[in-house]
Residue, then its C-alpha position, 0 to 999 in steps of 0.5 A: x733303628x741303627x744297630x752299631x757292629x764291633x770291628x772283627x779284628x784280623x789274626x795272624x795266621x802262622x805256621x809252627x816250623x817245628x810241628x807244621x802246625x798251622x794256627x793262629x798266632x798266640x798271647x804267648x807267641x807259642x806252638x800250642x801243639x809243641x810249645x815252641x817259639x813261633x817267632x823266626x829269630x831274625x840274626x843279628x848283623x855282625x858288626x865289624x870292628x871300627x878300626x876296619x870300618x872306614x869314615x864314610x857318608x851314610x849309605x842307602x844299602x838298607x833302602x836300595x834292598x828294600x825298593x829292590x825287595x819291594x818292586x820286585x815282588x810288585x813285579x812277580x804279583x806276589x804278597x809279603x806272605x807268599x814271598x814269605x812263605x816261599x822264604x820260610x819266614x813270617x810276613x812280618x820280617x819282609x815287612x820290616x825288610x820293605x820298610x828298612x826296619x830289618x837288613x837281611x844276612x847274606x844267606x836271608x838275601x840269598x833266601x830272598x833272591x831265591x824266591x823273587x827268582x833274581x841274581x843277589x847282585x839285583x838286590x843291592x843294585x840302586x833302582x836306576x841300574x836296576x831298572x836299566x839292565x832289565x829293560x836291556x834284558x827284555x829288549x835284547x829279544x827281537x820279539x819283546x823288541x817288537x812288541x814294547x813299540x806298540x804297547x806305548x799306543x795301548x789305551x790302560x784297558x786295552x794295556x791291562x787286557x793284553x798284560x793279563x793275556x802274555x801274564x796267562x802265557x807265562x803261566x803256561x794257562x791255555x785259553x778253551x774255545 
């Protein structure tokens, strides 16, 4: 006999950054503790005035922010709600900031260059740049130099083993024998 299980269905868990109290999100989208918001009021983008704003082709800000964001925190093995949390807002507005639903304020970007530990200035360069200027970082230091030219002969184990070795380096673990 078959026996068919319901779907448990996954709640958002929040913290109230007026009490600090840490529940799962409500209908009403209130503390229950103190009774306010618990939504982040994202700002709204200021608008200039279209006599200032010149007539150009549409830009690809939004979406070089988001691949920026996006890669970034691929590259620092962070989750949206780790980043968030670092950032002090809810997962839902890095989300939307990944998707190009949402376009940071300059101090949201500042925030946001903060916790991914980068300059504001790599959150608006296009990927190709990007890309460009860190691999030129990394190579400017002999060791990585040196290294970079015998992980291309790595089979993908033998790739993933040594990321997780220098990975646990960097984190400053020490292995025990």
């Amino acid at each position: 006999m078959a026996t068919m299980m319901a779907p448990v269905e996954q709640r958002e868990v929040l913290r109230c950054d007026h009490c600090s109290l840490v529940q799962f999100r409500t209908v009403n989208s209130l503390c229950r503790r103190c009774h306010k918001s618990l939504e982040v009021e994202e700002p709204e983008p200021v608008v200039a005035p279209l006599a200032i704003v010149p007539q150009a082709a549409p830009s690809s800000d939004g979406l070089q922010v988001a691949s920026a964001v996006r890669d970034l925190r691929h590259v620092r093995n962070l989750s949206q709600r780790q980043l968030a949390a670092r950032m002090n807002v809810p997962r839902t507005y890095i989300s939307k900031i990944e998707n190009g639903k949402a376009m940071p304020t300059l101090s949201s970007l500042d925030r946001l260059a903060k916790a991914l530990q980068v300059d504001i200035s790599t959150l608006l360069r296009d990927p190709n740049t990007r890309h460009r200027d860190e691999t030129a970082v990394l190579m400017n230091d002999p060791f990585l130099a040196e290294i970079a030219a015998y992980v291309s002969e790595l089979d993908s184990l033998q790739r993933s083993i040594f990321l997780n070795h220098v990975r646990e380096l960097a984190a400053g673990r020490r292995r025990s024998a």
